[in-house]
N, CA, C and O of each residue as an XYZ file, in Angstrom:
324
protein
N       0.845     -1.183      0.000
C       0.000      0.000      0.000
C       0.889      1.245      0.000
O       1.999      1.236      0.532
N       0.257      2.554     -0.746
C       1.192      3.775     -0.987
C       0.845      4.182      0.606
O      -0.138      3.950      1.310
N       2.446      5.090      0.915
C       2.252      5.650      1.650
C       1.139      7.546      1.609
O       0.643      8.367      2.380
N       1.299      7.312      0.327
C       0.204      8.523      0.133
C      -1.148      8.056     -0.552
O      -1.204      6.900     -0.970
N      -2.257      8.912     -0.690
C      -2.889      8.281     -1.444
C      -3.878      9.666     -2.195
O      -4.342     10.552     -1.477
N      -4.072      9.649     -3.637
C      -4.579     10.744     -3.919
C      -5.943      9.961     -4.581
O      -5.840      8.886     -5.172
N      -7.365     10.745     -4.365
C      -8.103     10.615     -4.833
C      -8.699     11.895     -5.353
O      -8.700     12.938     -4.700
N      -9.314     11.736     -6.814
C     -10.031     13.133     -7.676
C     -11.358     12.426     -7.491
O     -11.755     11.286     -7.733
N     -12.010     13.742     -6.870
C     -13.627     12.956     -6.363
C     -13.897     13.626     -7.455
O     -13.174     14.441     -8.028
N     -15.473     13.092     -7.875
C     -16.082     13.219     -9.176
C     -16.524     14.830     -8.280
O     -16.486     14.977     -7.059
N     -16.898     15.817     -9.238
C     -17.043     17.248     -9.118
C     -17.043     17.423     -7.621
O     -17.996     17.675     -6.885
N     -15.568     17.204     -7.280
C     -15.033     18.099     -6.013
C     -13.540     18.367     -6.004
O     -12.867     18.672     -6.988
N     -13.148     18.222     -4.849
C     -11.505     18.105     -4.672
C     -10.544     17.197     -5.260
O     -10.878     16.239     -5.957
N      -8.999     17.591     -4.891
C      -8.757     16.326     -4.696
C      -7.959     16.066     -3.634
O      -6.990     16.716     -3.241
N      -8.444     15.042     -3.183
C      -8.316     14.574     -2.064
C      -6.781     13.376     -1.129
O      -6.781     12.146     -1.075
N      -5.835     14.219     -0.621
C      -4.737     13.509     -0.238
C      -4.660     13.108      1.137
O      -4.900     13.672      2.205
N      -4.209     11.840      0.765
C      -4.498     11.692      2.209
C      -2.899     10.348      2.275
O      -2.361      9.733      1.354
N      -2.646     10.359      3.582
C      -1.139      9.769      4.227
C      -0.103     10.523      4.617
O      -0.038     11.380      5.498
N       0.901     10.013      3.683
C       2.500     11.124      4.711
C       2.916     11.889      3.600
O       3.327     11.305      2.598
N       2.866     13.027      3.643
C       2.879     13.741      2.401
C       3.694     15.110      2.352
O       4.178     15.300      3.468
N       3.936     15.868      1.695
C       4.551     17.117      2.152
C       3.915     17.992      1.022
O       3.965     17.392     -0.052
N       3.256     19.390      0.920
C       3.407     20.105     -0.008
C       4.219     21.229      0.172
O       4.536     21.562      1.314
N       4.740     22.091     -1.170
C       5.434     22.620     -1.810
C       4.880     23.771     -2.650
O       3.973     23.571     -3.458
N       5.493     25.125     -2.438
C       4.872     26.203     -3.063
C       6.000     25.663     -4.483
O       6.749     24.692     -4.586
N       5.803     26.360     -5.059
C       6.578     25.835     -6.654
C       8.770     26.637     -6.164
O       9.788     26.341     -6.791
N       8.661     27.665     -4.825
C      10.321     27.675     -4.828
C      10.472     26.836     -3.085
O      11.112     27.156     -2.083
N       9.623     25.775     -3.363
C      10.384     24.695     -2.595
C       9.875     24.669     -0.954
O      10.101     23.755     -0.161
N       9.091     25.991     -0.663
C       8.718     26.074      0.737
C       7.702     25.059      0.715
O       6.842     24.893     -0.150
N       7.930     24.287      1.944
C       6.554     23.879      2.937
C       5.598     24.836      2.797
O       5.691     26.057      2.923
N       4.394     23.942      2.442
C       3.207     24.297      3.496
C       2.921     24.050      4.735
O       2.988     22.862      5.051
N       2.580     24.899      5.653
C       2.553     24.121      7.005
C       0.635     23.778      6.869
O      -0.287     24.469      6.436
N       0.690     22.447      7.447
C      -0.459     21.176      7.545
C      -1.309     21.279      8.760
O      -2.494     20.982      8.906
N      -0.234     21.886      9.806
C      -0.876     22.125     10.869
C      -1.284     20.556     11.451
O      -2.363     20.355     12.008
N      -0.358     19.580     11.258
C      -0.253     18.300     11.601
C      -1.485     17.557     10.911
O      -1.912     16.522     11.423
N      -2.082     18.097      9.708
C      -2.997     16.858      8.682
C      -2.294     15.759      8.391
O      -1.099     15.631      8.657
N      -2.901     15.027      7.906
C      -2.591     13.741      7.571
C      -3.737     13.258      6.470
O      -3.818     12.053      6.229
N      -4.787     14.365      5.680
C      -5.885     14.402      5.021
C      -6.095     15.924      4.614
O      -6.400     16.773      5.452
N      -5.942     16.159      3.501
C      -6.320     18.023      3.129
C      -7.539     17.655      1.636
O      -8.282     16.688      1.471
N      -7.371     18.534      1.008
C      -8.262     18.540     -0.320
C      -7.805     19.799     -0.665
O      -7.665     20.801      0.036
N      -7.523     19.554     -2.213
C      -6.696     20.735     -2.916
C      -7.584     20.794     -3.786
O      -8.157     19.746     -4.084
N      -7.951     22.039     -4.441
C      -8.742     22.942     -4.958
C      -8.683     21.987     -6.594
O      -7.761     21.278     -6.998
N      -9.809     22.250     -7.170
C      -9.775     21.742     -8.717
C     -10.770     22.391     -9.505
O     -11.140     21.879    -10.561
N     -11.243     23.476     -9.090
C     -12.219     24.318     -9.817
C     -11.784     25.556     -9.731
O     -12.426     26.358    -10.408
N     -10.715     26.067     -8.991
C     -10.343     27.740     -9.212
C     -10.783     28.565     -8.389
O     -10.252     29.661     -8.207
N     -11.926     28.114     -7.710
C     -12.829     29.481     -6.718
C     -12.072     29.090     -5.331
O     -12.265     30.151     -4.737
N     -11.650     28.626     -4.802
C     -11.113     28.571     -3.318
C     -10.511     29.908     -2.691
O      -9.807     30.715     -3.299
N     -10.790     29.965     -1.785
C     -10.296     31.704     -1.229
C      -9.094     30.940     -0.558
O      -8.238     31.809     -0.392
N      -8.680     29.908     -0.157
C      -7.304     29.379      0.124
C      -6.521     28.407     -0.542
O      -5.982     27.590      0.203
N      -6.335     28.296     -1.670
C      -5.721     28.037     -3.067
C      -4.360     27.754     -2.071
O      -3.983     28.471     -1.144
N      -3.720     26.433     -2.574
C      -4.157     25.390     -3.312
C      -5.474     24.734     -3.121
O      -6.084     24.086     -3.972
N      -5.913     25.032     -1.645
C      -6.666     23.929     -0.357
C      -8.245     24.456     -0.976
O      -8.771     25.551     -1.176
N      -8.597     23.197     -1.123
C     -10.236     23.625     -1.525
C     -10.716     23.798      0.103
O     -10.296     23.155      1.065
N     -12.177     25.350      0.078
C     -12.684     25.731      0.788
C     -14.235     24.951      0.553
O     -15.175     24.915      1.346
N     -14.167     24.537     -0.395
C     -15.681     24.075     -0.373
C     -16.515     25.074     -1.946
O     -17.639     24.893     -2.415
N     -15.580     25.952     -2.340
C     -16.451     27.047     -2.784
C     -17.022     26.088     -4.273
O     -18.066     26.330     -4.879
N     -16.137     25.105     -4.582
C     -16.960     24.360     -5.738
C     -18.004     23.914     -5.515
O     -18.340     23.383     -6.574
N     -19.092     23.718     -4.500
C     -20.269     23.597     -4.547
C     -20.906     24.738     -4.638
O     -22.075     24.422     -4.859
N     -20.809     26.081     -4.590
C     -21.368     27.261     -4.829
C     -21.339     27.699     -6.259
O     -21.937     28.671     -6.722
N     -20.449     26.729     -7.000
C     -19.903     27.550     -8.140
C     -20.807     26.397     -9.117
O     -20.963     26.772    -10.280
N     -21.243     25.425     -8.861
C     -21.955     24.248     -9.114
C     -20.782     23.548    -10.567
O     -21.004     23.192    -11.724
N     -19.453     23.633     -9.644
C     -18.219     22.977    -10.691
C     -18.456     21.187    -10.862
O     -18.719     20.355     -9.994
N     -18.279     21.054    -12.087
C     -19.356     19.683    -12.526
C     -17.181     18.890    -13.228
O     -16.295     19.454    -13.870
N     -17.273     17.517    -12.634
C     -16.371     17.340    -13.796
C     -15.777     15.570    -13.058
O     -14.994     15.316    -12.143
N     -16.450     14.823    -13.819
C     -16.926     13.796    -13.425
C     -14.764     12.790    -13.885
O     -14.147     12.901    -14.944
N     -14.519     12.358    -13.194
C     -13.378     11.404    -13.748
C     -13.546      9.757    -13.309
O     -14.144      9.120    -12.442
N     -12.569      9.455    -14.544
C     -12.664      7.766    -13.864
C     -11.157      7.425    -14.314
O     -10.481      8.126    -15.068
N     -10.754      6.214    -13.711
C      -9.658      6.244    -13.674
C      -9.445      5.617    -15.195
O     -10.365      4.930    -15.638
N      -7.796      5.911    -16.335
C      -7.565      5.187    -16.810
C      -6.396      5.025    -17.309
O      -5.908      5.764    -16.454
N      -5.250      4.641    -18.094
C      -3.771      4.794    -17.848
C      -3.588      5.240    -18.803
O      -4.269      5.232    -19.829
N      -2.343      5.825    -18.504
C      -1.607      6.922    -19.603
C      -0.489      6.396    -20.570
O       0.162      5.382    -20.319
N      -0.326      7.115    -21.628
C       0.392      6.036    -22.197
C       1.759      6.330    -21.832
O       2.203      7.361    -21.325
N       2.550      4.936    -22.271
C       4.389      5.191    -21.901
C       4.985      6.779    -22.041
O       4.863      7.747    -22.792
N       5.762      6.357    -20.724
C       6.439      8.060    -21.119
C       7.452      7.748    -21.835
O       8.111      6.709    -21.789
N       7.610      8.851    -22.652
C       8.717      9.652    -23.694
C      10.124      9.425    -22.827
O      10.209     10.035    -21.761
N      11.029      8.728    -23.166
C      12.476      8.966    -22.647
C      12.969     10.285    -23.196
O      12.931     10.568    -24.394
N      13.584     11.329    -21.937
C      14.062     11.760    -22.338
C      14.987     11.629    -23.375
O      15.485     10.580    -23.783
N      15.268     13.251    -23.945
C      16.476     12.600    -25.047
C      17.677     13.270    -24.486
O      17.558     14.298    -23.820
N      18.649     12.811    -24.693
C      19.963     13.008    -24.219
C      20.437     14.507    -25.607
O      20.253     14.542    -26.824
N      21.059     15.503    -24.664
C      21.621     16.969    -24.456
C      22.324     16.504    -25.995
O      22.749     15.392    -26.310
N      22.289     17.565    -26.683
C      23.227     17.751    -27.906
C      24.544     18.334    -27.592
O      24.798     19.242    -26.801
N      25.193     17.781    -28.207
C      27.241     18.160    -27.406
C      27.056     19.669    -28.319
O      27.963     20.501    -28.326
């Protein structure tokens, strides 16, 4: 079993939950305030971005997923001399 676990609920969050750390994009922590379960925003309206507030049910954000696999990744290509 992952030690993390992410779920995209059908028109809501998405939802992390285990041992996890987030990251502003230059590397800071977020502080969790000792979670171990958050929900990050997936519709844009959250007044605390990344962290969904809930505001996608006000906004009536619709966006249904199911799981399915992606295809092989691309090897990088190796640097031109």
């Amino acid at each position: 079993m992952a030690a993390t676990t992410i779920t995209v609920r059908n028109d809501g969050s998405i939802r992390v939950e285990g041992d996890f750390e987030i990251k502003d994009q230059d590397g800071k922590a977020f502080g969790l305030g000792g979670r171990n379960k958050i929900g990050l925003c997936r519709c844009g309206h959250s007044e605390t971005k990344p962290f969904c507030d809930g505001a996608h049910k006000k906004m009536n954000f619709q966006s249904v997923i199911q799981a399915h696999d992606l295809p092989p990744a691309v090897p990088p290509t190796a640097p031109k001399p």
